[in-house]
N, C-alpha and C positions, 0 to 999 in steps of 0.2 A: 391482638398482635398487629404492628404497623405492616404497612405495604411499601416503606422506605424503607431502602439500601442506602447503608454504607462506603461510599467509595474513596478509597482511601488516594491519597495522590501518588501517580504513576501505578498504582494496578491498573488502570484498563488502559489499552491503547489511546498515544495520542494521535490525534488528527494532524496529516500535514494534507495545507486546502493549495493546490497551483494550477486549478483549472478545474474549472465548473460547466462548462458550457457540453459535455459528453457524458454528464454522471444524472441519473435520473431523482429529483429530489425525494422520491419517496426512499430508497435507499441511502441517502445524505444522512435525512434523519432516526435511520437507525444508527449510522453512525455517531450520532448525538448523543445517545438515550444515557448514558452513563457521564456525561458530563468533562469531555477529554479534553487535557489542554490540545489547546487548535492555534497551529501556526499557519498562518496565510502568506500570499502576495500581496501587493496593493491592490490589486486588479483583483481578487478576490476576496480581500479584505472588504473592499466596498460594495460586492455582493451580500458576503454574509451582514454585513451591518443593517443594509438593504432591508432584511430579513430578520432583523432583529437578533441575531447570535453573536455571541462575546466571542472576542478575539482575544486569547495570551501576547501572543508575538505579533508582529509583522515585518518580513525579513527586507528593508529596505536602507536605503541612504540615512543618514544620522538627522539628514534635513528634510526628511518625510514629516509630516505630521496628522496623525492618525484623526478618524473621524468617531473613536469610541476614547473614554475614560482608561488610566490605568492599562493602556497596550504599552507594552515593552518593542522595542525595536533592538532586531537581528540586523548587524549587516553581515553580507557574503563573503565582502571582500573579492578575492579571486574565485572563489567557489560560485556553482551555481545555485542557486536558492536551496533545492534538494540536498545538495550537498550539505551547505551550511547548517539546513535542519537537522537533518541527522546527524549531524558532528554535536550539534548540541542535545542531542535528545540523549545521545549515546554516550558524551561525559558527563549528563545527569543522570544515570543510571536508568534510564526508560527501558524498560523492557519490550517493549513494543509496539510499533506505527502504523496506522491505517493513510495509505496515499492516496491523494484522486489527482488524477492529471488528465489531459488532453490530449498533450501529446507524450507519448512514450519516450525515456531516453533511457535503458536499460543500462548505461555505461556511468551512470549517477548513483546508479544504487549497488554494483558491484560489492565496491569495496566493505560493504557494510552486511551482507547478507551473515556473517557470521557473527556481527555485534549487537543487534538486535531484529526483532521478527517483523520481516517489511511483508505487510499485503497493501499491493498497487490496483485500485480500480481504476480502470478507465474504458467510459463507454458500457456496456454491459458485458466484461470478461475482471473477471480477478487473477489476480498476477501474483505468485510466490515463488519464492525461492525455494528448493527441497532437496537433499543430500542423498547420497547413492543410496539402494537399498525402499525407495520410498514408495510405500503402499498406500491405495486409498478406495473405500470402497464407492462405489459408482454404480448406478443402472445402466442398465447395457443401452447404451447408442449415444452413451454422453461425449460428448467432443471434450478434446486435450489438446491444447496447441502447445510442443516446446519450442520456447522464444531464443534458447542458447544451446548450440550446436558442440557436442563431444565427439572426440574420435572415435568412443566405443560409445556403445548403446543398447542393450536388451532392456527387450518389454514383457511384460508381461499381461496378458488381459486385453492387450489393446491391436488394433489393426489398422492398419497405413491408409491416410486416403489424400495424403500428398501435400504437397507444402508447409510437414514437417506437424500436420495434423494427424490428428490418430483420434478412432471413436472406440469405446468399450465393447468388449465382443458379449459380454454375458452379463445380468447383474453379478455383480462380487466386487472382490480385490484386481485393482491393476497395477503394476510392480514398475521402478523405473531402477537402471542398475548402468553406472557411466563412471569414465576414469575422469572425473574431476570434485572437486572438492563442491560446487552446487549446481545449481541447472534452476533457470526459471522456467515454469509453465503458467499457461494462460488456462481457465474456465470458463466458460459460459454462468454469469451467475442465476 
C-alpha cells in the first residue's frame, strides 16, 4: 500500500501568505503538507522563494515581475490584497483559506465569513469566524479571546477575565450564543 495521498485541487485549503515575520515556520510547514494553492505578496513572495516554495499567484501590479516560473499575477485593484484573494478564491469555488498575516485587519475579512472558511494565524493565536449557537470542547484554563463585539452575548463554560478575554472553567464544551450573524474568536494555538 502507498503512503501517497491524493489531493484533489481545491479540497484542502488554500494558503493566502501577507505576512511572515509573526508566524513560527514550524507551523508554516504544516500548513504545506498537502500541497495548497498559495497566494502571496511580493514581500512575501520573495521569502517563500527564499525558501524554496512555489507560488500560484502573486497579488501585485501587471509590471511586477515574479522571481519563480509559471506565477500568475493578481492585481487588487481597489481592494486590499486580502480582499482581492478571497474574491478570487471564492469565484473559483475554494472552499477554504488558511491566512497568516502580521498585522490583523478584521474588516477585510468580514464580508466573506459566510462564503468560504477563513482561519487567520497570526503570531501564535488562530482566528475564526463562528455562528450563534457555537460549541467547542476545550481543557479547562484555555484562553478565548472575542475579537468582534455583540449587543447580546451568553457563554457558556467560560469565565471573564477582561478585555473581552474569557478562559475555560472545566475541561468540556464552551457555548457562545449572540444576535449577529458571526463573531470572530482568537486561540492560543
Amino acid at each position: 500500500m502507498s503512503s501517497h495521498h491524493i489531493v484533489r485541487e481545491k479540497q484542502e485549503p488554500a494558503l493566502l501568505v501577507l505576512g511572515l515575520n509573526k508566524f513560527p515556520g514550524e507551523l508554516f510547514g504544516q500548513l504545506l503538507e498537502w500541497s495548497p494553492t498559495i497566494i502571496a505578496t511580493p514581500a512575501t513572495a520573495k521569502v517563500l522563494h527564499d525558501n524554496g516554495i512555489k507560488i500560484d499567484w502573486i497579488i501585485a501590479g501587471n509590471k511586477y515581475k515574479p522571481q519563480q516560473r509559471d506565477i500568475k499575477i493578481m492585481a487588487a485593484g481597489s481592494d486590499s490584497p486580502a480582499e482581492a484573494a478571497l474574491k478570487y478564491l471564492v469565484t473559483h469555488g475554494y472552499p477554504a483559506v488558511n491566512v497568516v498575516v502580521d498585522d490583523l485587519q478584521l474588516k477585510d475579512f468580514f464580508y466573506f465569513t459566510g462564503k468560504i472558511n477563513l482561519v487567520i494565524y497570526i503570531g501564535d493565536r488562530k482566528i475564526y469566524a463562528v455562528r450563534s449557537g457555537f460549541s467547542k470542547w476545550k481543557p479547562a484554563g484555555e484562553e478565548i479571546e472575542i475579537l468582534t463585539h455583540p449587543q447580546v452575548l451568553q457563554l457558556g463554560g467560560l469565565e471573564a477575565l477582561g478585555h473581552h478575554r474569557f478562559r475555560t472553567m472545566h475541561d468540556g464544551f464552551f457555548t457562545l450564543e449572540f444576535d449577529q450573524p458571526y463573531l470572530f474568536i482568537a486561540e492560543k494555538l
